[in-house]
N, C-alpha and C positions, 0 to 999 in steps of 0.2 A: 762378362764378355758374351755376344752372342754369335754363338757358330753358322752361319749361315751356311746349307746345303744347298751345292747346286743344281736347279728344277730346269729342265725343261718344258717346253709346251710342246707335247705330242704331237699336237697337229698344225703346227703354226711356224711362226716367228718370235722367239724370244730377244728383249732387248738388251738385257741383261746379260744372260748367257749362251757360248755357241756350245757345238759338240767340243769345243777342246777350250772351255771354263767360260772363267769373265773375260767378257768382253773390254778392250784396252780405254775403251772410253768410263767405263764403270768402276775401274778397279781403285780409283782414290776413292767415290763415295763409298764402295763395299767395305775398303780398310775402315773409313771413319764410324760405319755401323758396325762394324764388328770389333770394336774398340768400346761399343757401348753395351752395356747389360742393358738388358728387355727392362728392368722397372725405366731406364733413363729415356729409353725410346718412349717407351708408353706416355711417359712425363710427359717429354717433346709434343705426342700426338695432342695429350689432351690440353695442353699448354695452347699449340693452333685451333682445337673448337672451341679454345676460350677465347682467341683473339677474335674471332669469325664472329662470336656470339656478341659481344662487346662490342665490335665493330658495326654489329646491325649486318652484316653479309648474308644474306639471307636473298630467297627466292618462294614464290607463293605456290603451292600444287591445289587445283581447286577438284575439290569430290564434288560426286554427283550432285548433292543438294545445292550446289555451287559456294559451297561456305571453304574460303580460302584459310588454308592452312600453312603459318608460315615456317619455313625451316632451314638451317644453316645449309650451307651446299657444303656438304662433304668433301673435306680435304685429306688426301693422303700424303703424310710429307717424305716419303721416296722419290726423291725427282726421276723424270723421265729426261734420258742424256741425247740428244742426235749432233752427229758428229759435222763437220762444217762440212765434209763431201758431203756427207746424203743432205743437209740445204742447202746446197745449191743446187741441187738437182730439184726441190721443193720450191726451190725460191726462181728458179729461170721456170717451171712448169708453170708453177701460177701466174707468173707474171704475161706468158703466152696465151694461155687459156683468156685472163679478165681482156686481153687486148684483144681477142676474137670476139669474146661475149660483147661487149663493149661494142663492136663493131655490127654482131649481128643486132643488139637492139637498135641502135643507130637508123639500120636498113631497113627493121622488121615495123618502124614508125614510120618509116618515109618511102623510100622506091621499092622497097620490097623484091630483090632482086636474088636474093637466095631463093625465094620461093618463086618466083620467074625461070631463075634456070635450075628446076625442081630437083635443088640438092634437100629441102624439105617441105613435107610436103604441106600444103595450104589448107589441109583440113583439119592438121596438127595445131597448127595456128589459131584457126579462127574456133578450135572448139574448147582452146586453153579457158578455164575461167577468169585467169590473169591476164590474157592479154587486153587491157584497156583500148580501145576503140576514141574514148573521149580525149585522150592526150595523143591521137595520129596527127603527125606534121609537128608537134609544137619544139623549137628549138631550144635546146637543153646547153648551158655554159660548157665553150670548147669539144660539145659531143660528148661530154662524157654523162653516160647514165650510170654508171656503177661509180662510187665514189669508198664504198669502204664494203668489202665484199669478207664471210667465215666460206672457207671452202676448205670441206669436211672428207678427210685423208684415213685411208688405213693401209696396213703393209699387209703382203701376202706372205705365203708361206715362205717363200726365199728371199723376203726384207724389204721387197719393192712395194711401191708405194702406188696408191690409188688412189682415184678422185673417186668416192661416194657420194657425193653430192656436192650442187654448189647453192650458197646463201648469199642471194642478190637484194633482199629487199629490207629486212631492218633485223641483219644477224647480231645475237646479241650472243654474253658471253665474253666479252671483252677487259667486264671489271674486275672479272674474276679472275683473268691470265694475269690480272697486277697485282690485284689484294693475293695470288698465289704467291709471288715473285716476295712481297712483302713480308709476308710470312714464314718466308723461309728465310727471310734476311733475319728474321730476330729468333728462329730458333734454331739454325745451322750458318750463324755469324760469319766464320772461316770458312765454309766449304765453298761456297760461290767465288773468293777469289781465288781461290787453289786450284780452281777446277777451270779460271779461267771461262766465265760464264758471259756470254752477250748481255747485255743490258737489253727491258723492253717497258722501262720507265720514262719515254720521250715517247712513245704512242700518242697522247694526250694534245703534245706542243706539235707533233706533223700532222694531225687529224684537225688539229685548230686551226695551221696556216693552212690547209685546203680548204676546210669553210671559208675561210675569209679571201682565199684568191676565186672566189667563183660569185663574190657578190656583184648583181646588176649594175651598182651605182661606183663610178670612180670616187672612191670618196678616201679618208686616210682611215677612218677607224668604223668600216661595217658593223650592222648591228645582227647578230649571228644569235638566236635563242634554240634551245631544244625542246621540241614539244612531246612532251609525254602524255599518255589517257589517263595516269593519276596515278591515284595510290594500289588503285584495288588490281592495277596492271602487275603479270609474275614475276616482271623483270623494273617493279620502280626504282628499287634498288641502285641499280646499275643506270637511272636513269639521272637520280639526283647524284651519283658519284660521278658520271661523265661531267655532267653541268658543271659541278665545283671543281674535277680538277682541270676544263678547258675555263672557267671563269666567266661561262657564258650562262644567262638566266635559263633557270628552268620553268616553261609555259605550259598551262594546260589551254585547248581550244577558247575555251571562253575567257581566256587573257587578251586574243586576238581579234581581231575586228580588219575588213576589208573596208576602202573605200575609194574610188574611184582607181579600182582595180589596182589599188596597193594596200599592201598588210602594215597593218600597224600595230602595236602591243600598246596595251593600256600601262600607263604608269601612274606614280603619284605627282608627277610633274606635267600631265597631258602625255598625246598618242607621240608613239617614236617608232619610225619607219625601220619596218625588218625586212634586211637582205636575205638573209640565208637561213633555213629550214632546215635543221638535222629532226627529222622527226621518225619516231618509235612508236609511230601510227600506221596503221593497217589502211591499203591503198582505199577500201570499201567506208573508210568510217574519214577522209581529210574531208569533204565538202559533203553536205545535206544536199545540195541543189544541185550535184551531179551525179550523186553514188548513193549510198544508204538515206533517205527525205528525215528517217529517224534520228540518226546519227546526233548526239548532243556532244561528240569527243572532237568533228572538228571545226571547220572556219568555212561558215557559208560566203560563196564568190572565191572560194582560196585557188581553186584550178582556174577561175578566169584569170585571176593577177599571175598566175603562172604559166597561162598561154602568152598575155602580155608580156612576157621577160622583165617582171620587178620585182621578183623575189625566185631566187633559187632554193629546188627541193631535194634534200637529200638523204637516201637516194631519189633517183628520180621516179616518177609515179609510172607504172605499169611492168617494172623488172621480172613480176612475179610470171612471166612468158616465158624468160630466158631460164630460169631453175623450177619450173616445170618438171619432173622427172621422166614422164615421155620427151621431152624437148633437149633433155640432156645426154638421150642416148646418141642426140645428132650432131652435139659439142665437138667431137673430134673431124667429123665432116668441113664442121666452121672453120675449122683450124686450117685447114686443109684448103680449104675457099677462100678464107678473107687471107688469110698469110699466106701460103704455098710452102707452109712448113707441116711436117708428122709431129704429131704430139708428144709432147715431151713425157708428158704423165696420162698412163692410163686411164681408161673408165672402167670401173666395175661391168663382167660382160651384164647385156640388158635385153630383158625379153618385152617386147612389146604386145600387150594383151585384143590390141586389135587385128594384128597379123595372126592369122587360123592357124597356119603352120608352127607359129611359134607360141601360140598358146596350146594346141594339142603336145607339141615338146614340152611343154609348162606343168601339163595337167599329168601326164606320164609319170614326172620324175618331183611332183609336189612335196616330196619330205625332203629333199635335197635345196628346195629354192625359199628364199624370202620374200610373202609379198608385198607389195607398197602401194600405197594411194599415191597418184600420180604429183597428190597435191596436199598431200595428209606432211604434219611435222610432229616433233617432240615425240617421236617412235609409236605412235597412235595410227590405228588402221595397219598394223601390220602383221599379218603371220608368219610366225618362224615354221618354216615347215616341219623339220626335226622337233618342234617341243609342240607342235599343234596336235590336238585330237583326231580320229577321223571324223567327227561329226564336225569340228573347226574347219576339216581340211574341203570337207562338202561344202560347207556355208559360204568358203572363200571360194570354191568354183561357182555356186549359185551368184555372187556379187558379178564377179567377174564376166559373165556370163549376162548379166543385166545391165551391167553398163564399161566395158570392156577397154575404153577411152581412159576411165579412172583408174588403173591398174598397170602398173609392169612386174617383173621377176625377175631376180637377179639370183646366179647361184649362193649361196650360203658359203662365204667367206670367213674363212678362222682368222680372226684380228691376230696382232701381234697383241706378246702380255709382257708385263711389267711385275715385279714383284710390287707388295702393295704390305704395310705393317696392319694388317686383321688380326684381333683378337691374342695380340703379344706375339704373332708371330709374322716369317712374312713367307704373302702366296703370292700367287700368278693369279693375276686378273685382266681381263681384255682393255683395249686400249685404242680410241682412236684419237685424229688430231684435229685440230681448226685454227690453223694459222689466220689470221687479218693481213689484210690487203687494203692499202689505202691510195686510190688511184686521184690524182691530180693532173694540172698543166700540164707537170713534170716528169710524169709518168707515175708507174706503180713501186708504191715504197711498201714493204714488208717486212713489219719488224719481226727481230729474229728470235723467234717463241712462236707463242700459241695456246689454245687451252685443250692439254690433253683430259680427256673424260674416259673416263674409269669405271666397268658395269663391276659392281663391288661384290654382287651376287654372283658367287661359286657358277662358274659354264654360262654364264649370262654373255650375249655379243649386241646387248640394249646398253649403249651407254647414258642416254638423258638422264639427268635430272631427275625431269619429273616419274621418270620411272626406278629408280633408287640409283643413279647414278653418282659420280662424283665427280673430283679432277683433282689434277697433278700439278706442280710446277714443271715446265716445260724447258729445258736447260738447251741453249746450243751453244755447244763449248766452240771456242776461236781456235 
């Protein structure tokens, strides 16, 4: 049997435990591990990197010389439990926030009226590298540009929840919050219905019926493909697992062929007209003849047939304006603008590196703050302040300093932790969330999970992946 002692997080939120023990959502998984002796756990752990490995789950981290290295994504099988109050407070936030985002790209292609009655401001805009210029005006099915959105949650010290960013343009991450959920069905069989756990295995069949209710042509049965840039991409994995379990082909660019401003897919039976684009392409690489000339990953003419309205792209091409990180310190402003409601869910506070004032507070208080590329992901381009050098902490003033647009600061926030089974025993390791969001017709459906990611490294608050990250199954008990 193992004795689990109860830890808290010094400086944080633990989910596990308060000051006065386990917490009442935890207390059946805590009996069911401590019902088990460490060799049986250990068993369990390496029983899931067997399945993961077998399964091909995997993700590619590419080093310098650019030779891709592929490696299981780390799973810890401690679920993470959130209880049905605190989602719905997750789940009416998000659902507020995509309907303003939603709203602002809507405006920020066509009248442009937030930036008219200067809630923000038009230099922000226009100096985004994302905001595409070459899809202004083009009408998008039902207005919606966000169609399946990761937007990336951590709790503060006192259990409340943050929006750290949002992932508007092709958030990935998604196979994983299933192949988790699956994995833990075959190595803790009974604990998911005792605990009365949501189901997040119908993701798949709502993500399908939205593709196919936004196809151009009334027809009975749209032709909906996914295009991925191949194999040598870090997330193919998850591209050919989407495909098979929506049943929809998976394409690469030169499957595709444009012709009188409609996309066709080559078959073995002749061309067969495609509706609908789930692609897991980078807005710079879908058409040579508008955006990269180089580009061989996508479909020369593909943004003309998409100006036409005969093939819908999802998401829609240019989002990467709306999750901007200078752009999202003005997301609660939107809220505020397009609904006339206060935000449900906080933002991480945000220091803007072109404002003097708040970059002189920035530069003062540097071991306190984190920095971020406005437009940097996978936790690249960033300084922790507390673990940077002083010659680090120079270089990020020099950057900042030369180009000040690319940069904001946000205080250094202690994630909440999770107990996690390392090395036979279990620690407190940091934790954040990314629920999916899947916006259609019908509004925004949200299944009820997520992929929580796990910085597996001791004091680490980096949870990627590709920086030795993990994740969790993500439980929300009914």
């Amino acid at each position: 049997m193992m004795k689990l002692i109860p830890q808290l997080n010094p400086k944080g939120w633990d989910e596990m435990f308060s000051n006065e023990g386990v917490r009442d959502s935890y207390a059946q998984v805590l009996n069911t591990l401590q019902n088990l002796n460490p060799e049986s756990l250990n068993d369990k752990q390496i029983q899931a990197s067997d399945l993961f490995m077998n399964q091909g789950i995997t993700f590619t981290v590419y080093s310098d010389n650019n030779q891709g290295i592929e490696r299981i994504f780390p799973f810890d099988i401690i679920p993470r439990i959130i209880t049905k109050a605190e989602w719905s407070e997750v789940e009416t936030g998000i659902k507020q926030r995509l309907k303003a985002l939603n709203l602002f790209l809507e405006d920020v292609y066509n009248g442009q009226q937030i930036i008219k009655d200067g809630i923000i401001p038009a230099s922000l805009v226009a100096s985004c590298p994302h905001y595409i210029q070459e899809v202004h005006g083009i009408k998008v099915p039902h207005n919606i540009h966000v169609h399946i959105a990761g937007i990336d949650l951590i709790r503060g010290a006192k259990g409340e929840f943050y929006v750290l960013e949002d992932n508007l343009r092709c958030p990935s991450g998604v196979s994983y919050m299933l192949e988790n959920r699956e994995i833990t069905k075959r190595i803790f069989p009974d604990m998911l219905a005792t605990n009365k756990v949501n189901t997040v295995g119908n993701y798949p069949n709502i993500f399908h019926n939205i593709l196919i209710s936004l196809s151009p042509r009334n027809v009975s049965k749209p032709n909906v493909v996914l295009l991925t840039p191949g194999v040598y991409n870090s997330a193919y994995y998850e591209h050919t697992f989407l495909a098979r379990q929506m049943g929809i082909p998976l394409v690469e660019g030169r499957d595709l062929v444009v012709n009188n401003n409609r996309v066709y897919m080559k078959t073995t039976s002749g061309l067969q007209q495609v509706d609908v684009i789930y692609r897991r392409l980078d807005d710079d690489y879908l058409d040579p003849l508008v955006f990269k000339p180089d580009s061989t990953l996508g479909v020369p003419g593909l943004i003309s047939a998409y100006r036409h309205g005969t093939v819908a792209l999802v998401n829609a091409v240019g989002n990467g304006v709306a999750d901007d990180k200078a752009v999202y310190a003005y997301v609660p402003d939107m809220i505020k603008y397009y609904l006339n409601e206060e935000p449900i869910l906080k933002n991480v506070p945000t220091y803007q590196m072109e404002n003097i004032d708040e970059r002189e507070l920035v530069f003062a208080d540097m071991e306190n703050m984190v920095i971020k590329e406005t437009n940097g992901s996978g936790g690249y381009g960033m300084i922790m302040g507390n673990k940077a050098t002083p010659e680090e902490l120079e270089n990020g003033k020099t950057a900042i300093l030369a180009n000040p647009r690319n940069f904001i600061a946000q205080p250094i926030i202690q994630l909440s932790t999770v107990p996690c089974l390392i090395d036979g025993q279990l620690k407190l390791r940091h934790v954040d969330l990314r629920p999916y969001a899947l916006c259609g017709p019908n509004g925004v459906e949200i299944v009820p999970g997520g992929l929580t990611r796990v910085a597996l490294t001791e004091g680490s608050l980096v949870v990627n992946s590709s920086q030795g990250g993990g994740s969790k199954d993500t439980w929300i008990i009914k």
